[in-house]
Every structure is written in structure tokens, then in C-alpha cells.
C-alpha positions, 0 to 999 in steps of 0.5 A: 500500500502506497503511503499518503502525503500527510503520512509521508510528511509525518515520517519526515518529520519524525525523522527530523526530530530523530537526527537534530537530537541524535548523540551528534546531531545539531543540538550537540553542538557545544561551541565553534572555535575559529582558530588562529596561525599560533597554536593556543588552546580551547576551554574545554580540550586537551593540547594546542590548536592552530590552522594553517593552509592545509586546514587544523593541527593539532599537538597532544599527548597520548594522554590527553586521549585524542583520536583521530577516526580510523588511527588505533591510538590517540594523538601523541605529537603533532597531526593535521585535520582536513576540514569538512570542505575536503573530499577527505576531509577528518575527524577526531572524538575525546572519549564521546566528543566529536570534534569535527574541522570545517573551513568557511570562506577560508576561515577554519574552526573546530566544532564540538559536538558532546552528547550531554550537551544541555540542549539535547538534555532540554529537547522536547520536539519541534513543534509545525503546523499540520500538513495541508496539501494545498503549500505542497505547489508546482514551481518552475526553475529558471537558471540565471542568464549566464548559467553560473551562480551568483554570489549574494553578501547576506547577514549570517546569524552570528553577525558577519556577512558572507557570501550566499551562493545562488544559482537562479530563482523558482517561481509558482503561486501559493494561497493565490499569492505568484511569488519567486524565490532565489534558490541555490542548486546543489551537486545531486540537482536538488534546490535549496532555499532560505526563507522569510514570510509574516510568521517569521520571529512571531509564530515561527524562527526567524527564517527557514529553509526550504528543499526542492527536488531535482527539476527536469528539463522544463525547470519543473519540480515542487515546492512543499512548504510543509517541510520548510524546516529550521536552519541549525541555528535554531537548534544551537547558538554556534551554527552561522546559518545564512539569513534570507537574499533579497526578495526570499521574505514573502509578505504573506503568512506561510502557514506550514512547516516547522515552527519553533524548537521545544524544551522542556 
């Protein structure tokens, strides 16, 4: 028996709950530290960190009971993580810590993932409006002109402005309202977006993101506002999720999707 939309919405959004709060989901996340050319340390870890061209060194003792994924021992001296932008990209655990590097716009961090972190602890769902098939809309994409990306300087939720990659804008009609978004167009050809609408900071986070599947040839593919879903940010202060381009906050209220994050 084939599942309906509404159940498939449901498991989607069981399965959205399940990852944010698994032991090194989003809420785990402890702090972002970006780093400098001098080794120093971080509150909380063992050894010296530095970054370099290559990506984060690190300088421990077999002591201090670092190791990196795949080595049977723990760092004893000196070793290089390559960030989450390299195909090979590493990462390292102090005892259930994950510690993962990761570089944006050239700037490289470690990120601490600690399954007792007191959002995991506090997390009681996520709370979304009911699905309603009629925010599940067609939408057609249109690439931009020259058919390479664009890059969009917008806030990021730490404060800093960076570029946001776009590569064209998807138009459809929803609650009788025709509206364009500009979307960006991943590896696997699905589109992604972050949004705004008059339910944003009041009955919702302050901006969501959305998914689109792959277009076909015509540009056509769908927008399902119901899993308009929460940036990471949401979920945790250390993420630097991007705020909506120019033209993604609808003047209408988008009554669909998820909503807020719930503690107990």
C-alpha cells in the first residue's frame, strides 16, 4: 500500500526530530572555535590548536586521549585535520566528543559536538503546523542568464556577512499569492532555499529553509512548504546559518512547516 502525503510528511518529520537530537546531531553542538596561525588552546580540550593552509593541527599527548577516526591510538605529537570542505576531509572524538574541522570562506574552526550537551538534555520536539496539501505547489526553475551562480553578501546569524551562493530563482503561486524565490542548486540537482514570510520571529524562527527536488528539463519540480524546516541555528547558538537574499521574505503568512524548537 502506497503511503499518503500527510503520512509521508509525518515520517519526515519524525525523522527530523530523530537526527537534530541524535548523540551528534545539531543540538550537540557545544561551541565553534575559529582558530588562529599560533597554536593556543580551547576551554574545554586537551593540547594546542592552530590552522594553517592545509586546514587544523593539532599537538597532544597520548594522554590527553585524542583520536583521530580510523588511527588505533590517540594523538601523541603533532597531526593535521582536513576540514569538512575536503573530499577527505577528518575527524577526531575525546572519549564521546566529536570534534569535527570545517573551513568557511577560508576561515577554519573546530566544532564540538558532546552528547550531554544541555540542549539535547532540554529537547522536547519541534513543534509545525499540520500538513495541508494545498503549500505542497508546482514551481518552475529558471537558471540565471549566464548559467553560473551568483554570489549574494547576506547577514549570517552570528553577525558577519558572507557570501550566499545562488544559482537562479523558482517561481509558482501559493494561497493565490505568484511569488519567486532565489534558490541555490546543489551537486545531486536538488534546490535549496532560505526563507522569510509574516510568521517569521512571531509564530515561527526567524527564517527557514526550504528543499526542492531535482527539476527536469522544463525547470519543473515542487515546492512543499510543509517541510520548510529550521536552519541549525535554531537548534544551537554556534551554527552561522545564512539569513534570507533579497526578495526570499514573502509578505504573506506561510502557514506550514516547522515552527519553533521545544524544551522542556
Amino acid at each position: 500500500m502506497t503511503a499518503t502525503a500527510a503520512e509521508e510528511w509525518q515520517h519526515w518529520s519524525d525523522g527530523r526530530a530523530a537526527t537534530v537530537s541524535a548523540p551528534h546531531g545539531q543540538l550537540a553542538l557545544t561551541g565553534t572555535h575559529w582558530l588562529e596561525p599560533e597554536p593556543a588552546a580551547i576551554a574545554g580540550l586537551p593540547g594546542v590548536w592552530w590552522a594553517d593552509a592545509e586546514g587544523v593541527r593539532l599537538r597532544a599527548a597520548a594522554a590527553d586521549g585524542v583520536t583521530v577516526a580510523g588511527a588505533d591510538t590517540p594523538v601523541d605529537g603533532e597531526v593535521l585535520l582536513r576540514p569538512d570542505t575536503d573530499p577527505a576531509a577528518d575527524t577526531a572524538a575525546l572519549g564521546e566528543v566529536l570534534l569535527v574541522p570545517i573551513e568557511r570562506e577560508g576561515e577554519p574552526a573546530l566544532r564540538v559536538f558532546d552528547p550531554n550537551s544541555s540542549g539535547r538534555a532540554s529537547f522536547a520536539g519541534i513543534s509545525a503546523y499540520p500538513y495541508a496539501p494545498e503549500w505542497a505547489v508546482p514551481a518552475v526553475f529558471t537558471p540565471f542568464e549566464d548559467g553560473a551562480g551568483q554570489a549574494v553578501l547576506v547577514p549570517n546569524a552570528d553577525g558577519k556577512e558572507r557570501p550566499l551562493a545562488v544559482t537562479g530563482r523558482i517561481a509558482f503561486t501559493v494561497a493565490g499569492e505568484h511569488r519567486t524565490l532565489t534558490v541555490s542548486r546543489s551537486g545531486d540537482g536538488r534546490l535549496s532555499g532560505v526563507i522569510a514570510d509574516a510568521t517569521s520571529g512571531r509564530d515561527t524562527y526567524r527564517f527557514r529553509f526550504v528543499t526542492l527536488p531535482a527539476p527536469d528539463q522544463d525547470g519543473r519540480t515542487v515546492l512543499d512548504l510543509n517541510r520548510a524546516y529550521l536552519p541549525p541555528c535554531a537548534f544551537a547558538d554556534h551554527f552561522i546559518c545564512p539569513f534570507p537574499p533579497p526578495g526570499n521574505r514573502l509578505d504573506f503568512a506561510v502557514e506550514a512547516g516547522e515552527k519553533q524548537v521545544l524544551t522542556r
